[in-house]
N, C-alpha and C positions, 0 to 999 in steps of 0.2 A: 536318366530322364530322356526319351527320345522326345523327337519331333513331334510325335503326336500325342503328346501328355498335354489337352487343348485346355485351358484357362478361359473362363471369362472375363471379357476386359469390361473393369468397371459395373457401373449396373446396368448391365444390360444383358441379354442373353448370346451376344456374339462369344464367339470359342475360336482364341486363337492360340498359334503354336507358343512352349517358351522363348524362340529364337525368332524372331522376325526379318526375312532379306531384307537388307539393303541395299538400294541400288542408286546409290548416288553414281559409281564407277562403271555405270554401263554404259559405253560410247567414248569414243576416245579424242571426239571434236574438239574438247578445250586440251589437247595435248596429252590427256591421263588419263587412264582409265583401260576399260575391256575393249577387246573388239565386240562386233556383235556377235560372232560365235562363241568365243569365249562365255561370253554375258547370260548366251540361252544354255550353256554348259555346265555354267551355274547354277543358272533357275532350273535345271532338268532337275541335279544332281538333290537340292534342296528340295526338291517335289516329289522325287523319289523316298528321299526319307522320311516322308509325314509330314513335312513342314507345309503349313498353309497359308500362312501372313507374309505377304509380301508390300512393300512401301518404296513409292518413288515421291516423284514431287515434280511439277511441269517446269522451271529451272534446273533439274539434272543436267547434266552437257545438255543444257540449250530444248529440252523437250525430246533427245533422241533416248533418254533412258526411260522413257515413255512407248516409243515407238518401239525399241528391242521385243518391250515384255506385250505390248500390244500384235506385234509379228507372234511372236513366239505362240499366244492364248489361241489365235486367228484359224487356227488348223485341229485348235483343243477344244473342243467348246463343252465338253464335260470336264479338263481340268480348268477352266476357266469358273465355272457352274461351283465347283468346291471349294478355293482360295479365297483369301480375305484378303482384295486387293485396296491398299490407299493410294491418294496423292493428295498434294500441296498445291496452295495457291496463294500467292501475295505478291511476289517478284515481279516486276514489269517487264516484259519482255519486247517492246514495242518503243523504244526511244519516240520522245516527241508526243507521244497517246498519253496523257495523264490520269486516261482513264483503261492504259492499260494492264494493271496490276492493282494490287488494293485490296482491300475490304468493302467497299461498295458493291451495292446492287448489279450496277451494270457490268463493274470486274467482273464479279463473280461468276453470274452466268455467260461472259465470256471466255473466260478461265476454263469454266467447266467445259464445253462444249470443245473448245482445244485440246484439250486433255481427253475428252470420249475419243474423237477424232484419232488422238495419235494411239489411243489404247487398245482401239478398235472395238470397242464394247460400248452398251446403253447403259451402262451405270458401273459407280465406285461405290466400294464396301466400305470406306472411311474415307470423307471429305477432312483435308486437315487445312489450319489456318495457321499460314507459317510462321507469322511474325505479326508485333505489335503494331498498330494506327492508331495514333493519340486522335486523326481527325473524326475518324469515320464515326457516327452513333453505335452505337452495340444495339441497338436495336434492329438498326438497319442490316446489319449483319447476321446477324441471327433470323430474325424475317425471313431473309432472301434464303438460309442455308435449308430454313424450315419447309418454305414451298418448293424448294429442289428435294426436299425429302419426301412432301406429297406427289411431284412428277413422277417420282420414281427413279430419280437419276441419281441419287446419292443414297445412301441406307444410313448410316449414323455420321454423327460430326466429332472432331478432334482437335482438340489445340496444340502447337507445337513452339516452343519458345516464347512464350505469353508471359507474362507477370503474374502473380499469383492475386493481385487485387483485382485487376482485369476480366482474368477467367472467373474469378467467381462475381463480378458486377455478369457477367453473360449468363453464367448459370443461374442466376437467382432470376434474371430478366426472359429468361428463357422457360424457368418453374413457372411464374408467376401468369405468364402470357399462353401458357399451355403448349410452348416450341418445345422442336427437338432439343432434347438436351446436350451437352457437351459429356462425351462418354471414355473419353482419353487424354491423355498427357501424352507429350513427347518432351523428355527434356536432358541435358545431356547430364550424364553422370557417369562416373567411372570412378577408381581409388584416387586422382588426383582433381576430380571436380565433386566434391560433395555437398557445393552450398544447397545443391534444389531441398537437402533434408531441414531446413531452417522453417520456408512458407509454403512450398509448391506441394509436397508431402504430406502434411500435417490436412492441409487442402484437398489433394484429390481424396484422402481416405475420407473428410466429410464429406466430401458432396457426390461420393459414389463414381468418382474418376480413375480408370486404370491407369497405370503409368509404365508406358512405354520409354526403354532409355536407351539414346546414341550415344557415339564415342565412347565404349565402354575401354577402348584402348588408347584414348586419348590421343589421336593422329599419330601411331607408330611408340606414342613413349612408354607405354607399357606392353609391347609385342616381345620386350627381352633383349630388342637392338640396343638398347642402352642399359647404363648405369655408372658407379661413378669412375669404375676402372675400363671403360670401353665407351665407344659412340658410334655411332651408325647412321647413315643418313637416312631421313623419314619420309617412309615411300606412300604418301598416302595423299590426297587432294587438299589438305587442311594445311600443307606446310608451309605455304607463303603465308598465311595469317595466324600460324602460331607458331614457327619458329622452331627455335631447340628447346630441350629441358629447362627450366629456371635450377639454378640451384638448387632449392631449396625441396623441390620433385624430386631429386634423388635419394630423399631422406625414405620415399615412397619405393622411389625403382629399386633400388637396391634390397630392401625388404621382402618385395615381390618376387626379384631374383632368387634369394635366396628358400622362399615356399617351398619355389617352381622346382629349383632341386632337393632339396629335401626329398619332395615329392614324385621328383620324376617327371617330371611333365613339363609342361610349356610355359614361358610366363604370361602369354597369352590368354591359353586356358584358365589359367589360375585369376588373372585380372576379370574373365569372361564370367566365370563360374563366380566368382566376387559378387560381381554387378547381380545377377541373376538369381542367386541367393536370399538377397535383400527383400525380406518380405513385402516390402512396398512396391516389390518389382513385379509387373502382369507378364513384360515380355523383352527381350534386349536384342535389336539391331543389331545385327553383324552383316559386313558386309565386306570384300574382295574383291582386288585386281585380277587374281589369278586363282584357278582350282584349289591351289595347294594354300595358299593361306584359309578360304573358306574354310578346307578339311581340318585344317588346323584350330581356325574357332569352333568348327562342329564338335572337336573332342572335349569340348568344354562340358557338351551335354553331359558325358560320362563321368562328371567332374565331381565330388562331396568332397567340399573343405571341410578337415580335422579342426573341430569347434578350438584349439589351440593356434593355428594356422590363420583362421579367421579372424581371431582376437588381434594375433600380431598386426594382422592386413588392418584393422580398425584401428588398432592404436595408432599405429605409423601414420594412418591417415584423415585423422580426426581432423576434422575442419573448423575456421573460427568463423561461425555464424552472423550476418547482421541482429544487431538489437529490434526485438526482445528476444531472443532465442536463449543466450545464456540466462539471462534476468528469468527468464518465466523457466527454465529448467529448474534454476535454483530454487524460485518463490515454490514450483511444485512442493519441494521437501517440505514446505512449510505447513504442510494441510491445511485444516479450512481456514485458519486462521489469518485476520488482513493485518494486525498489526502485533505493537510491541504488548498491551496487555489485554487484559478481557474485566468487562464490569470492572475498572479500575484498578484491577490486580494486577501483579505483574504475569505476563505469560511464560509458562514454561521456554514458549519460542525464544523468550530476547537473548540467549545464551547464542541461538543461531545466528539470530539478525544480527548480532555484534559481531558475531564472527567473520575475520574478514573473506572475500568470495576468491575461488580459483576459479 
């Protein structure tokens, strides 16, 4: 599957690549990350391949992972004119300004305008909204994203770590009012994060939402540095806030390891090509310090898990879902039927419903 096998995300008529860059690690101001050569070495390398989905966020090191890819387009402007560039906005970046990050009105087209600025362009291909505000209206939010879509400054909208009850009170408020609608998910998943398949899944497939998914290597613990007879330390941005494997992930890593050689390949790739797989999946973030890891998730593309291979990676990593998720898996087997009998009879079903539930 190269880079240019373009998908439409969600309902709408954008086409984007299966890999989307990532570029949290461009800029190396909080201590990690690329240089800024390095950074455009990447986005060349990924431009060259076909790849057209690129995704930052105005919190990257501080808004310079902004500024890389804004340099970099600045001298392009017909590969600028082809890519399907995102950012993020929620973070405050302004101590003291309470009205410097958010979901409100006046964030947002703050936000925006910071972000054209460091991008060097009059508009983003996907405005994303990084993170939940119990305060803000959803109305207000949506509004604002809408007449950034009639300026011309934004082209579709995207949620990214949302709640699954949230995003869709937005999208049904957003139908109904005749706004843009919400046309994507970002939500993390990989073999050792599966709960988004519980509500966020089941969600974007109704309401016509692609689903774009980060971390598909879980900060380092499925890249193959680990398992239960080796450790490695995890070279990635994410490790002050998650740490080492739990336990009970190696039940994961170890399985993965073992694909990976079977197979020949990387557990990288096999973790990448996992994620990517998952028909629920529009497009999977990957993203690199260095040239050589990127090539290394690149080989993903080339990647077809043996429907054997797959199974093992799904068993090993099946996830215990919030309620209802098991409850209505099981009620499913039940067919149409709501209870123990029917017109007073008993139902063939009670033979089920007595049975106890795994």
């Amino acid at each position: 599957m190269p880079l240019d096998s373009y998908v439409t995300l969600g309902r709408s008529g954008l086409r984007v690549s299966p890999f989307t860059l990532g570029t949290m690690t461009f800029g190396e101001d909080l201590g990690w990350g690329a240089s800024p050569e390095e950074s455009k070495n990447m986005l060349a390398a990924y431009l060259d391949r076909g790849g057209n989905s690129i995704d930052t966020a105005n919190i990257y090191t501080n808004g310079h992972s902004e500024q890389i890819i804004g340099d970099y387009f600045a001298g392009r402007p017909e590969a600028r004119d082809r890519v399907v560039l995102g950012t993020k906005f929620f973070w405050n970046q302004y101590p003291g300004d309470p009205n410097g990050g958010g979901p409100g009105r006046k964030a947002i087209v703050r936000q925006l305008e910071n972000s054209l600025r460091r991008l060097r362009t009059d508009h983003v291909d996907i405005y994303w909204l990084h993170n939940f505000d119990p305060v803000t209206p959803v109305e207000e939010t949506m509004r604002a994203l809408d007449d950034l879509v009639s300026d011309g400054k934004i082209r579709y909208v995207g949620f990214s770590d949302m709640p699954a009850w949230a995003t869709t009170e937005a999208a049904v408020v957003a139908r109904f009012r005749g706004w843009t609608p919400v046309v994507a998910l970002q939500v993390e998943y990989s073999l050792l994060e599966r709960t988004a398949e519980g509500e966020l899944f089941p969600m974007a497939a109704a309401l016509g939402m692609g689903v774009t998914a980060w971390g598909p290597l879980r900060s380092g613990f499925l890249s193959g540095k680990y398992g239960s007879d080796r450790s490695g330390q995890v070279d990635t941005t994410r490790t002050a806030l998650v740490g080492a494997p739990r336990p009970e992930d190696y039940r994961v890593i170890d399985v993965l390891n073992e694909v990976a050689a079977d197979m020949g390949v990387s557990a990288a790739a096999v973790a990448i090509a996992w994620v990517q797989g998952r028909a629920e999946i529009a497009s999977t973030l990957i993203g690199a310090r260095r040239m050589d890891q990127l090539e290394v998730n690149l080989t993903a593309l080339d990647l077809l898990l043996p429907d054997d291979q797959r199974a093992r990676l799904d068993a090993a990593s099946t996830p215990s879902l919030n309620f209802p998720a098991a409850n209505n898996a099981y009620m499913s087997r039940m067919a149409q039927f709501a209870g123990a009998t029917v017109d007073g009879l008993p139902s063939v079903l009670s033979p089920l419903l007595a049975a106890p539930r795994r």
